[in-house]
C-alpha positions as CSV (number, residue, x, y, z in Angstrom):
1,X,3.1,-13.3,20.1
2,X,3.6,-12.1,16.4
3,X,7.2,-11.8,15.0
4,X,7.9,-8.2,14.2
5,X,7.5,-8.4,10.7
6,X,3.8,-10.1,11.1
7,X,3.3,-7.4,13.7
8,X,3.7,-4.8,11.4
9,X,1.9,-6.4,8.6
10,X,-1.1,-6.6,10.6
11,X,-1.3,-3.2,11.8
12,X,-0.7,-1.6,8.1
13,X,-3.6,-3.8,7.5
14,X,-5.8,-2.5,9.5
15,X,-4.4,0.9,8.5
16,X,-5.1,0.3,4.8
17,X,-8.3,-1.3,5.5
18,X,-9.5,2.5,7.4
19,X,-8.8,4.3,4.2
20,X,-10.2,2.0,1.7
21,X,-13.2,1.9,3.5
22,X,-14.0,5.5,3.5
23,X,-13.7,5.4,-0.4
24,X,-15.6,2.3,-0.2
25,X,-18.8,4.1,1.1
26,X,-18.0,7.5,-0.4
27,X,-17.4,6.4,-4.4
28,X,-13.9,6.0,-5.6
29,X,-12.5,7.6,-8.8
30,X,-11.7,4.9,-11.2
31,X,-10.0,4.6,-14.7
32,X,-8.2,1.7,-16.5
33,X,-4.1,1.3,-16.8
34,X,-2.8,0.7,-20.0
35,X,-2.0,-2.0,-22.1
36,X,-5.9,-3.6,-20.8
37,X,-3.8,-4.3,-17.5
38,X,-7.6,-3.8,-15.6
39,X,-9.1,-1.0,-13.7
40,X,-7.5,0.7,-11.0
41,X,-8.9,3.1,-8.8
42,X,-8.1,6.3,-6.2
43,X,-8.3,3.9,-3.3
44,X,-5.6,1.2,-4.8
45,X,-3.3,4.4,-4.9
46,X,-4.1,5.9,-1.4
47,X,-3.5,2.6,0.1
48,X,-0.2,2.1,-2.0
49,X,1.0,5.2,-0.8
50,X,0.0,4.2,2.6
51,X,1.5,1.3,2.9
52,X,4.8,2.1,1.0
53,X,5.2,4.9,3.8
54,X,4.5,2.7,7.0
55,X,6.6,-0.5,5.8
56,X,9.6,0.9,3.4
57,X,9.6,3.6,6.9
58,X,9.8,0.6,9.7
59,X,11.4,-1.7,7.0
60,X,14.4,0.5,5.0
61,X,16.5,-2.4,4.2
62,X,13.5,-4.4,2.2
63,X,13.0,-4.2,-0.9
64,X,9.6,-3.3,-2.1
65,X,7.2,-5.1,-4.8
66,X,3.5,-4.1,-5.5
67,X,0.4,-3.8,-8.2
68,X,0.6,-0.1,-8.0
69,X,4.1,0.8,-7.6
70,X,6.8,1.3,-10.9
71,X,8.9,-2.1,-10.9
72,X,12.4,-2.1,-10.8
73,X,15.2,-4.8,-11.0
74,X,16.8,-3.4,-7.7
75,X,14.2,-5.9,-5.3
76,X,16.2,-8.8,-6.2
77,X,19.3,-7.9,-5.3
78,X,17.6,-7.6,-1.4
79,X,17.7,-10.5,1.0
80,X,13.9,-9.2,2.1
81,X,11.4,-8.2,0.3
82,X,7.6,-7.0,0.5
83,X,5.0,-8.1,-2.1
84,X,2.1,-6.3,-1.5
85,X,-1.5,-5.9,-3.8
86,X,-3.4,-3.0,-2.1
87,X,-6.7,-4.3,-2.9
88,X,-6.6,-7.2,-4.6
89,X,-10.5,-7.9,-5.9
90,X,-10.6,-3.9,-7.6
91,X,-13.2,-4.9,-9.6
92,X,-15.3,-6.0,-6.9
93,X,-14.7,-3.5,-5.0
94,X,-15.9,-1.2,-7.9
95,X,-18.3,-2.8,-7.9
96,X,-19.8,-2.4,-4.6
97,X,-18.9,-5.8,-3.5
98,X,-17.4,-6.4,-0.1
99,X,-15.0,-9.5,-0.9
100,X,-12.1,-7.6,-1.5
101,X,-8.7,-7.8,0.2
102,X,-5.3,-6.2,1.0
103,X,-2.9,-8.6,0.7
104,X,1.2,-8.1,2.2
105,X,3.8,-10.1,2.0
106,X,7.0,-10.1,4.0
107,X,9.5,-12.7,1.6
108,X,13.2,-13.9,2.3
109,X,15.2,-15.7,-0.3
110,X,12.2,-16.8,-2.4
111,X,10.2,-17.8,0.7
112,X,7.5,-15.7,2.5
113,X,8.0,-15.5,5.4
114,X,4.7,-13.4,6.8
115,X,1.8,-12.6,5.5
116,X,-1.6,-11.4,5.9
117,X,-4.8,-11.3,4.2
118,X,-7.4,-8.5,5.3
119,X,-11.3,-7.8,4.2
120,X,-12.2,-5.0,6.1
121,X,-15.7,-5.2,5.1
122,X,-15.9,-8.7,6.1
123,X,-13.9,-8.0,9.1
124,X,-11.7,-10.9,8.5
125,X,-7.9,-11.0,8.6
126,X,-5.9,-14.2,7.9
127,X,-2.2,-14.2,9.2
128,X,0.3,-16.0,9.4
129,X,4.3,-16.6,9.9
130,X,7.2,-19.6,9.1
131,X,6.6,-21.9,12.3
132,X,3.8,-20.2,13.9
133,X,0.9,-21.6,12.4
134,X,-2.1,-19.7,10.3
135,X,-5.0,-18.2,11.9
136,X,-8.4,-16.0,11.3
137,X,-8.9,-13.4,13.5
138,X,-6.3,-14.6,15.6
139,X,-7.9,-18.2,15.7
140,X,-6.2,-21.1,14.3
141,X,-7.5,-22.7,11.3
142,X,-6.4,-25.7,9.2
143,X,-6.8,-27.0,5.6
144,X,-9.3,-29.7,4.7
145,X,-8.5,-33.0,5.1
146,X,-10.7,-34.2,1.8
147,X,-9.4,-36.9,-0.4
148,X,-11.8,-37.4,-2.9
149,X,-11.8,-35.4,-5.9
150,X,-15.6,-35.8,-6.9
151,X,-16.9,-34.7,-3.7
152,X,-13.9,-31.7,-3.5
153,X,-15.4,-28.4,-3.4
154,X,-12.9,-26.3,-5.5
155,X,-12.7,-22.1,-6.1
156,X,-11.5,-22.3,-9.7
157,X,-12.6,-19.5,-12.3
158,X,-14.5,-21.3,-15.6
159,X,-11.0,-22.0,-18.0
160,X,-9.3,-24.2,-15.5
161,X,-12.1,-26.5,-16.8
162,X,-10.9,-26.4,-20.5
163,X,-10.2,-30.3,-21.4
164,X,-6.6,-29.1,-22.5
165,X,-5.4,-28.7,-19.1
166,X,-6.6,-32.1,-18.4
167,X,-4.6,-35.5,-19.2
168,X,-7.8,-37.4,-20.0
169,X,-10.2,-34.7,-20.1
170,X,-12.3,-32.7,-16.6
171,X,-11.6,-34.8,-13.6
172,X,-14.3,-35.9,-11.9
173,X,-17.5,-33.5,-11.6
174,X,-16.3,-31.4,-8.3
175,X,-18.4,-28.7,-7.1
176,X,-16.2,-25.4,-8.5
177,X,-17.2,-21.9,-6.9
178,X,-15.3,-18.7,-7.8
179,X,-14.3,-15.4,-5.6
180,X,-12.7,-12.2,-7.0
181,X,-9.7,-12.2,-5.1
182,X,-7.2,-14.8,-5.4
183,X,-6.0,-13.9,-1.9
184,X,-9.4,-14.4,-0.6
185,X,-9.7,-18.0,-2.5
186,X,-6.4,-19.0,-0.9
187,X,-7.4,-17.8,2.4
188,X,-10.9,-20.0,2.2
189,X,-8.9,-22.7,1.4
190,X,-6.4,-22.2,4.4
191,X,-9.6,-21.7,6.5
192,X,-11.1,-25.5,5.3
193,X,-14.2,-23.7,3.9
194,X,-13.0,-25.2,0.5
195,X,-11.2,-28.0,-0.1
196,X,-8.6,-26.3,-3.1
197,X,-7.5,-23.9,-4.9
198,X,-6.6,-23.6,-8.7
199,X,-5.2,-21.6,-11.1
200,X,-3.5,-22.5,-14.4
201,X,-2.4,-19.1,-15.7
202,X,0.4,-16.9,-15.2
203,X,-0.2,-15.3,-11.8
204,X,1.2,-12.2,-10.5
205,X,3.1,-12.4,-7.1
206,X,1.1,-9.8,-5.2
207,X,-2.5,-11.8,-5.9
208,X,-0.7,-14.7,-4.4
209,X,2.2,-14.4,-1.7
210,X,0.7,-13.9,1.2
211,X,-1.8,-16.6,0.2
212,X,0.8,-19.1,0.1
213,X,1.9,-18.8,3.0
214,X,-1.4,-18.6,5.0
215,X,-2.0,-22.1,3.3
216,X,0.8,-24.2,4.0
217,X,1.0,-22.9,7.9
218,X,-2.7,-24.1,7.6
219,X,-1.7,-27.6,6.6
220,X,-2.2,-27.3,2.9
221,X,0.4,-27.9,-0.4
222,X,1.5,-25.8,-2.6
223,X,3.1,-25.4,-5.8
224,X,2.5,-24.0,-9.3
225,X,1.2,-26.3,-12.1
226,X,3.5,-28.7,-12.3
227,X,4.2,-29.3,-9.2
228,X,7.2,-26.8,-8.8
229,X,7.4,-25.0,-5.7
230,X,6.2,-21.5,-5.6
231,X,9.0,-19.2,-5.3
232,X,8.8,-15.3,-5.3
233,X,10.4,-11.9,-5.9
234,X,11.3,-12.8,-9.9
235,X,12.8,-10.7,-11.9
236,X,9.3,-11.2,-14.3
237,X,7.0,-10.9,-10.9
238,X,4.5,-14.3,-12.3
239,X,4.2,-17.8,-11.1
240,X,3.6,-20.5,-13.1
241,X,-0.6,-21.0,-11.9
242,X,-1.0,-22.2,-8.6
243,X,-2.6,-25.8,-7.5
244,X,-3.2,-25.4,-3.5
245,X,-5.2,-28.4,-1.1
246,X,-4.5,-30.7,1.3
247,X,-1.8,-33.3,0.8
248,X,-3.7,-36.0,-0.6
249,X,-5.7,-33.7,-3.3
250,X,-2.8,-31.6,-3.9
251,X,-1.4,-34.8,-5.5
252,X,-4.4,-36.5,-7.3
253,X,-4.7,-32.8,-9.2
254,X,-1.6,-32.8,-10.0
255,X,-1.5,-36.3,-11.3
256,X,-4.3,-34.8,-13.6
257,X,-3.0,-32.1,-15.2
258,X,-1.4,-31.8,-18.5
């Protein structure tokens, strides 16, 4: 049985994923944010408001952290936290794509502590809490157990293959495939479909929270580029990049990087 806090993050979920979908097959407003900070569309906001009603409701005491909400200092002065991207993949979902997610985060002290991953239009939603394991649709799944770095099959986007992030230049040829949404790479990763995960960027905490967790109750390592563990609920809302596979591959990649 779900804690309460996964409870509610599941059924929010499924909430959010109701009302995306009906802009999803209607047509959805769009415009970009300032500053080149991406597009953003009528169905990110709908599903903000959503879901900052039915978790800040249940939840009063949390503070509250997401893509489409005005940031404030006052989150990390709160013992819990939400981090929450309403649709995390809005270009793909733009562009008529289904592999986009909502992604929610419940986070204590640095740590999250539940989390799920939802694509409504792939009818998949990943879950997990501290202890209880990760699962798909309410099956367990585990991490891959691959060792080998030249037969790895890796979702990476094209400039974590630059030879400056590289101690002696690309590793080995691995097979690198890409998704839109971070939360959906974790997830595929957690799931074993892929055998890691990498980014070498600056990464916003809502593409990423609930990710992390799914992926270490699935057996996987975490951390950030160096090898830091990935804490959330800054003050600046980034991580350092993200390196994410099982135990032995999470080590041989991090042995490679610069």
């Amino acid at each position: 049985m779900p804690g309460r806090d996964l409870s509610l993050l599941i059924e929010a979920a499924r909430e959010a994923g109701n009302v995306a979908a009906r802009y999803f097959e209607t047509g959805a407003e769009r415009w970009d944010k300032p500053a080149g900070a991406g597009p953003v569309t009528e169905a990110d906001l709908a599903v903000n408001g959503l879901l900052s009603a039915r978790l800040r409701d249940a939840r009063p005491d949390y503070g509250w952290l997401s893509e489409e909400s005005e940031d404030g200092p006052e989150r990390t002065e709160r013992d819990n936290v939400f981090i929450i991207d309403p649709i995390d993949g809005t270009r793909s979902f733009i562009d008529g794509s289904r592999a986009w997610a909502h992604a929610l985060a419940v986070v204590n002290a640095g740590r999250v502590t539940a989390a799920v991953v939802y694509l409504p239009m792939l009818d998949k939603l990943y879950a997990a809490e501290t202890g209880g394991g990760a699962s798909l649709n309410g099956v367990p799944i585990a991490v891959s157990r691959g060792a080998d770095l030249a037969q790895a099959s890796v979702l990476s986007a094209k400039p974590t293959l630059d030879p400056k992030h590289w101690k002696e230049g690309i590793p080995p040829v691995f097979r690198r495939e890409h998704r839109p949404s971070l939360a959906y790479r974790l997830s595929l990763v957690a799931e074993g479909r892929f055998d890691a995960m990498l980014t070498l960027r600056g990464t916003w905490e809502w593409d990423v929270a609930a990710g992390d967790l799914i992926l270490r109750e699935a057996g996987a390592l975490t951390s950030d580029r160096t090898g830091a563990p990935l804490l959330f609920n800054n003050r600046h809302p980034q991580v350092n990049g993200i390196v994410a596979a099982g135990p032995v591959l999470h080590g041989d990649l991090l042995g490679r990087l610069a």
